[in-house]
C-alpha positions in Angstrom: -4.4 -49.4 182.9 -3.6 -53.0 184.5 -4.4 -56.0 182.7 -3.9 -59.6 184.0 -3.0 -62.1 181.3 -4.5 -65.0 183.0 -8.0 -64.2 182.3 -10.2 -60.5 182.7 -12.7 -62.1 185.4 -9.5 -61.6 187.6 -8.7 -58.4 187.0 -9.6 -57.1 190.6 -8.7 -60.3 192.1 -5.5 -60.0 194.9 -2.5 -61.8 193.9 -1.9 -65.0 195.8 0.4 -66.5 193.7 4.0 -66.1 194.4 4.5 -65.0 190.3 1.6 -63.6 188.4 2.2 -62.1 184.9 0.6 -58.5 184.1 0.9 -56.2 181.8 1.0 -52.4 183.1 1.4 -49.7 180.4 2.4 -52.0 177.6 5.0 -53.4 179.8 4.8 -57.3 181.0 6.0 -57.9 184.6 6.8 -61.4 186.8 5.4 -60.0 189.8 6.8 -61.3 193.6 4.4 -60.1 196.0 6.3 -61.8 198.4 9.4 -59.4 197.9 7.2 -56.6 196.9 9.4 -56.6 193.1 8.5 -57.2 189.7 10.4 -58.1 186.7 10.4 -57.0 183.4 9.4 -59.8 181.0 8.5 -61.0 177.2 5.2 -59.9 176.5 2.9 -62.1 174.2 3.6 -59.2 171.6 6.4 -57.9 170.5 7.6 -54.5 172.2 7.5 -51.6 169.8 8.8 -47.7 169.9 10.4 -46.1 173.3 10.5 -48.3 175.9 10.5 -46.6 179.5 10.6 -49.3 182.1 9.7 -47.2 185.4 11.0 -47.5 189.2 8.0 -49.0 190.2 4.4 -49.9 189.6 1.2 -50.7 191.4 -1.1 -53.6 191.1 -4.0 -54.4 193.6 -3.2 -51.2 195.6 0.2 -53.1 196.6 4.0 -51.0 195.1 6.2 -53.2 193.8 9.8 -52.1 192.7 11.3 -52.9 189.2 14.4 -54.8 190.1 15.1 -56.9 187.3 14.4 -57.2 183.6 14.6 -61.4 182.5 16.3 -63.2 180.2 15.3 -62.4 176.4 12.7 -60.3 178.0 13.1 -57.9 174.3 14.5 -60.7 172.8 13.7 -60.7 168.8 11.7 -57.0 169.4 13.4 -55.7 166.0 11.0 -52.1 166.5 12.4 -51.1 169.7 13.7 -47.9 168.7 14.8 -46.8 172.5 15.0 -48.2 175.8 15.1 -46.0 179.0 15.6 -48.0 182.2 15.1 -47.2 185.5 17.8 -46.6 188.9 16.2 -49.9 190.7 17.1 -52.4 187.9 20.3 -54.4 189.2 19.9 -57.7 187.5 19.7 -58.0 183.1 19.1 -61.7 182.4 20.8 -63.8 179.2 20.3 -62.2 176.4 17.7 -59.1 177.2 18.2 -57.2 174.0 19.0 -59.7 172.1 17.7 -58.9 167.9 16.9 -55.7 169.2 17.8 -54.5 165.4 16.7 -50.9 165.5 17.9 -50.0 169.2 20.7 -47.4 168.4 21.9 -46.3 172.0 21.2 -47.9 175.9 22.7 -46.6 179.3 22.7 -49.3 181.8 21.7 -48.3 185.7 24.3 -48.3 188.1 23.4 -51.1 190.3 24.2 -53.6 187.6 27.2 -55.3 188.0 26.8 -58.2 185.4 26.5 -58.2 181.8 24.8 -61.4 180.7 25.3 -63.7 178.0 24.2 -62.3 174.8 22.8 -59.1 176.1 22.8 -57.1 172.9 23.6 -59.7 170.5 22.4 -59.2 166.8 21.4 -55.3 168.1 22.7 -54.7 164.5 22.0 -51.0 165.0 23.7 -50.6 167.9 26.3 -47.5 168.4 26.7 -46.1 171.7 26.3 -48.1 175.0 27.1 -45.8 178.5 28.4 -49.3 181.7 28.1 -48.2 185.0 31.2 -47.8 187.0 31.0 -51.1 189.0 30.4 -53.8 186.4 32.7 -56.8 187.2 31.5 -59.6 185.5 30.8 -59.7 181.8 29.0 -63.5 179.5 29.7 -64.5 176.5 28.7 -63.0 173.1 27.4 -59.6 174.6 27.9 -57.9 171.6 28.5 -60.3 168.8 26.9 -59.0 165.7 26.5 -55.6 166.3 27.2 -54.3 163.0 26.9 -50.5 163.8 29.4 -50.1 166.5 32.4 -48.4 165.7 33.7 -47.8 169.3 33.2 -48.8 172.6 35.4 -48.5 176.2 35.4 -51.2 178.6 34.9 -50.8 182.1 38.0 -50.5 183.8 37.0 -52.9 186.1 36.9 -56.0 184.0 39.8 -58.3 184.1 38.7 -60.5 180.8 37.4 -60.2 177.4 35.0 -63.6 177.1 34.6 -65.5 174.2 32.7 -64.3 171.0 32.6 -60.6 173.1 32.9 -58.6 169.4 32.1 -61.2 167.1 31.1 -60.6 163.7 31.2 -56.6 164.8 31.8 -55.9 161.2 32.2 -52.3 161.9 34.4 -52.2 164.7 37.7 -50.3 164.5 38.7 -49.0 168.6 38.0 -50.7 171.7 39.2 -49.7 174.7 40.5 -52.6 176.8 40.7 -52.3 180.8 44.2 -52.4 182.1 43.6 -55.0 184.9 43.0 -57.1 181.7 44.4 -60.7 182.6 42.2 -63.2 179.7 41.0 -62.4 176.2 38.6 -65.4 175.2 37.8 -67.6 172.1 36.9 -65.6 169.2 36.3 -62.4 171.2 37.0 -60.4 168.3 36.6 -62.7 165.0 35.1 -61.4 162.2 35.3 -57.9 163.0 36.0 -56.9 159.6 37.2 -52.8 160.2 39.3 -53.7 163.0 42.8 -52.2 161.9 45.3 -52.9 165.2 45.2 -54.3 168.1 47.9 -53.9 171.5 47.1 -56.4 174.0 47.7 -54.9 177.0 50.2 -55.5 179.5 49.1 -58.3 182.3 46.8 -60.4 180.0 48.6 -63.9 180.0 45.4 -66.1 178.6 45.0 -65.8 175.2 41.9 -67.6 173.4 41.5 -69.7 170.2 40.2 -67.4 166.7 40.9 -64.6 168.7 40.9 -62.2 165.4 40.0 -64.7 163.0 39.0 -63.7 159.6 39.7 -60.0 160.9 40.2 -58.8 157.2 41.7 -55.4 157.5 43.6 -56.0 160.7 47.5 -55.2 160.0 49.1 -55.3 163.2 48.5 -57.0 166.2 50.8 -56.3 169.3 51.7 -58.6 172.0 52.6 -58.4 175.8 55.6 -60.4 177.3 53.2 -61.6 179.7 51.8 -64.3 177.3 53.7 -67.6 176.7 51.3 -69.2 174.1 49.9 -68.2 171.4 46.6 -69.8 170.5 45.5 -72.1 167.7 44.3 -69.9 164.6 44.5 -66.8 166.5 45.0 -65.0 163.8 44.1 -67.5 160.8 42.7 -65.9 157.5 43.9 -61.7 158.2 45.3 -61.2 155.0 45.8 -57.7 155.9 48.2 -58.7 158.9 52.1 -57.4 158.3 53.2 -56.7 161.5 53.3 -58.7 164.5 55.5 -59.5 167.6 56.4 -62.5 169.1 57.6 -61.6 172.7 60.5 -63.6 174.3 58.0 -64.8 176.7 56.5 -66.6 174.1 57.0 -70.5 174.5 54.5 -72.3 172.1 52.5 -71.5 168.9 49.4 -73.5 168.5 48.3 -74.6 165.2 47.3 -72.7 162.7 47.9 -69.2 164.4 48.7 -67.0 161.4 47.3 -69.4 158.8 46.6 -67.6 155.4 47.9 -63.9 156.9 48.8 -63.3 153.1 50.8 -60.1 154.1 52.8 -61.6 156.4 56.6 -60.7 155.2 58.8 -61.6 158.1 59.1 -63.4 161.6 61.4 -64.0 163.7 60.9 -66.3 166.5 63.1 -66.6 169.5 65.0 -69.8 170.9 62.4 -69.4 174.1 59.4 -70.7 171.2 59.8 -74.6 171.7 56.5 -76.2 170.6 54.9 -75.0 167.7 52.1 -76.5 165.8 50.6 -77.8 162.7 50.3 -74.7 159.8 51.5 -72.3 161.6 52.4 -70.0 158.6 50.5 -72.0 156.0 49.8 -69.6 153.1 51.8 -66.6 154.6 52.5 -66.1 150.6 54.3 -62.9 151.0 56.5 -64.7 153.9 60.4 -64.0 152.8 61.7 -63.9 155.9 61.6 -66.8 158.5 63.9 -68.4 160.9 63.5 -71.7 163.4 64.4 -71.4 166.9 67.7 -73.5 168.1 66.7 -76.5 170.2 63.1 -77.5 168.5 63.2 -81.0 167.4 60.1 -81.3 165.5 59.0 -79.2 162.7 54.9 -79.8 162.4 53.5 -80.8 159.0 52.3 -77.9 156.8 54.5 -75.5 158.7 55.3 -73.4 155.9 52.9 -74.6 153.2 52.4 -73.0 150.5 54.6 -69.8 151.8 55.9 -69.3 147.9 58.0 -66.1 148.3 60.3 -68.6 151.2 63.8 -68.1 149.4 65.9 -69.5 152.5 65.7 -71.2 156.0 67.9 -72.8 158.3 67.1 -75.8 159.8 68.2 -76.3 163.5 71.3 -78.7 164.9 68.6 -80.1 166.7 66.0 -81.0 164.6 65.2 -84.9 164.5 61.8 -84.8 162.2 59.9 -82.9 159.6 56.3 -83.1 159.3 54.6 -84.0 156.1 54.1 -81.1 153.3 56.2 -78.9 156.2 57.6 -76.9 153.0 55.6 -77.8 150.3 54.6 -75.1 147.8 57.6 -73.2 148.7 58.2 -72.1 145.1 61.4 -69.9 145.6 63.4 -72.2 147.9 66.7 -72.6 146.0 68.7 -74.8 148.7 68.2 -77.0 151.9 70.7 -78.4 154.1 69.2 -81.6 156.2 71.6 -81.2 159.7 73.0 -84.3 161.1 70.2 -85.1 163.9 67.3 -85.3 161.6 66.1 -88.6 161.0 63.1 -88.5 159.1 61.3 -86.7 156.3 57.6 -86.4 156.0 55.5 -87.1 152.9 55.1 -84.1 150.6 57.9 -81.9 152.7 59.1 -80.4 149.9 56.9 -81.0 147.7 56.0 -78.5 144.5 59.6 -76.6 145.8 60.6 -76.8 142.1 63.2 -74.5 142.4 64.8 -76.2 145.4 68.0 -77.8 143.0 70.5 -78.3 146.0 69.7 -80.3 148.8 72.7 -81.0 151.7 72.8 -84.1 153.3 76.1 -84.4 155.8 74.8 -87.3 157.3 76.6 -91.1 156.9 73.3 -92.7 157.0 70.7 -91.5 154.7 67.4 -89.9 156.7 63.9 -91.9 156.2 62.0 -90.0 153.3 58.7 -91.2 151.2 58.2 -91.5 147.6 57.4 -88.0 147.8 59.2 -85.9 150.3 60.7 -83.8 147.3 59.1 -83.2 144.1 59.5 -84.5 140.6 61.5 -82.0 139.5 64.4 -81.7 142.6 64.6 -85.2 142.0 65.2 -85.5 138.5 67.1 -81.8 138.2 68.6 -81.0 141.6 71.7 -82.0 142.7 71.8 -83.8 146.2 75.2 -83.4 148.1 77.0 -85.9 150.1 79.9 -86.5 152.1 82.8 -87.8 150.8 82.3 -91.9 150.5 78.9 -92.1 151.8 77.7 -91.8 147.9 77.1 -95.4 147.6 74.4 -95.0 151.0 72.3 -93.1 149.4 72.5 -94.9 145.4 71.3 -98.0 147.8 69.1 -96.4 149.3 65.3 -97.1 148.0 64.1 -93.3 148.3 67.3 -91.6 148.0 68.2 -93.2 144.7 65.7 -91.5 142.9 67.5 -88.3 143.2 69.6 -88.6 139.7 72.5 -86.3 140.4 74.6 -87.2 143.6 77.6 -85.7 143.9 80.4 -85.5 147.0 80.2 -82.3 148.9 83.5 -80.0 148.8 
């Protein structure tokens, strides 16, 4: 039965246009009589039930093939229950299936190559989906808040991960990633609350931002010596996370990365990690283990904030600045010795380290501090340590004066 939406009285009327819209067996179609194809389309109401988009269909004695279903063409159609699509569809516009809330399964035809922006997005019943051998090319978001899916493979032929690819799976706990894999983008796999592990695999060099942020139960994340940075907040609030690698390749950590991974007990970076960023390690409150590479000059404010299990750390010869609260809330760091190239000390630094009691400083010329780089309590109960005759350098000094006990080193 063939029904054109424009009005009945041209219902036997030959298509002139280069589009019409009709509606054959409960299915809407763009129609190019021009290319003899039709494409599947939103219809004015929402599909329901099995869907079975055919090969082809007729209208006004004239066979057009089914090459294409458009853009949000089932967007929103929460009582699509299943979706059977035929050989000729090559082309899946942005975000086909989007809200599709009851689909459970879909196999895609094997002469699509692309997977749109958004194409199942918020398909929260989503489990199984079968790719075709030859997809290349995959958007953002394709499967960002599909709560039912536990596993899923790649194709092999995909060399990145885009942004917001898994995001907000909350079930998610395996995904097979392609080995030509060379890019993994922003947020590609935040949220995804079941997710467990994670080994990057060899090759991918691009790393994006949030990568696993807020990835709850995620405890170890593995990384290839092909990548040299490691993005900002890539893996901010996992409090799960205990074990990760930092590769030699390595050569910056952005800010933020492994903010609030509660679980964190060690790291050890090596001398190849020269820039590193604001909070890096912020709230890493099991952290007891941490070093600083040789040769970085700067250490970022709120580097170790708030880390309150931090017993010890040696500060580099080369180190020429520490950033404000860089240490503060490290509640079990007993001693600190300030090396001779540092020259100033941010506000708050060490602040609320109250049992930080000795504090080493070799240098002639006191470093710049604030009212506050240490707390109340290092201050008025610690014991700073000076070279022999530079005593008097730090009692003049406005800051340093404040300290109550300064004593000559041995």
């Amino acid at each position: 039965m063939l029904t054109l939406l424009f009005s009945t009285a041209l219902s036997a009327a030959p298509i002139k246009l280069k589009k019409d819209k009709v509606v054959v067996d409960g299915i809407a179609y763009l129609v190019n009589a021009k290319k003899e194809t039709a494409t599947v389309t939103k219809n004015q109401e929402p599909y329901v039930g099995d869907i079975v988009i055919p090969k082809k269909v007729t209208v006004d004695s004239l066979t057009l093939y089914v090459e294409e279903i458009g853009s949000g063409a089932f967007s929103g159609c929460s009582g699509v229950t299943s979706i059977d699509i035929a050989e000729t569809i090559t082309k899946i516009g942005t975000g086909a299936f989007k809200g599709c809330a009851s689909l459970t399964r879909i196999t895609l035809p094997k002469g699509v190559s692309e997977l749109a922006n958004g194409l199942f997005e918020d398909c929260a019943s989503l489990t199984e989906v079968e790719f075709p051998a030859n997809v290349t090319k995959m958007g953002t978001g394709v499967f960002k808040g599909c709560k039912s899916l536990v596993e899923l493979a790649l194709p092999s032929s995909l060399n990145t991960v885009p942004a917001n690819t898994f995001s907000e799976c909350s079930s998610l706990k395996m995904v097979e990633l392609p080995i030509a894999l060379k890019s993994m983008g922003t947020a590609a796999f935040s949220q995804c609350t079941s997710l467990e592990m994670m080994e990057i695999p060899t090759g991918v060099s691009n790393l994006g931002s949030d990568l696993f942020k807020g990835c709850t139960n995620l405890t170890t994340v593995v990384l290839p010596s092909s990548v040299t940075v490691i993005p900002d907040d890539m893996c901010e609030d996992c409090p799960s996370l205990k074990d990760v690698n930092i590769p030699n390749s390595v050569r910056k950590i952005a800010k933020q990365a492994f903010h609030n991974c509660s679980s964190l007990d060690s790291i050890y970076l090596s001398n190849s990690v020269q820039d590193l960023g604001t909070g890096v390690f912020e709230g890493c409150s099991s952290l007891v283990s941490a070093n600083l590479p040789n040769g970085i000059k700067e250490i970022p404010s709120d580097m170790f904030k708030n880390c309150a299990l931090l017993a010890a750390i040696e500060l580099p010869v080369t180190l020429t600045s520490i950033g404000s609260s860089a240490f503060e809330g490290c509640g079990s760091l007993k001693s600190i010795t300030l090396p001779l190239s540092l020259k100033s000390i941010g506000s708050s630094a060490f602040d609320k380290c109250n049992s930080l009691i000795d504090v080493y400083a070799p240098a002639a010329t006191p470093v710049k501090i604030s009212g506050n780089s240490f707390s109340k309590v290092t201050m008025k109960e610690g014991i700073l340590h000076v070279k022999n005759g530079m005593t008097d350098n730090y009692y003049l000094d406005k800051q340093w004066k404040k300290f109550i006990n300064i004593v000559k080193m041995d």
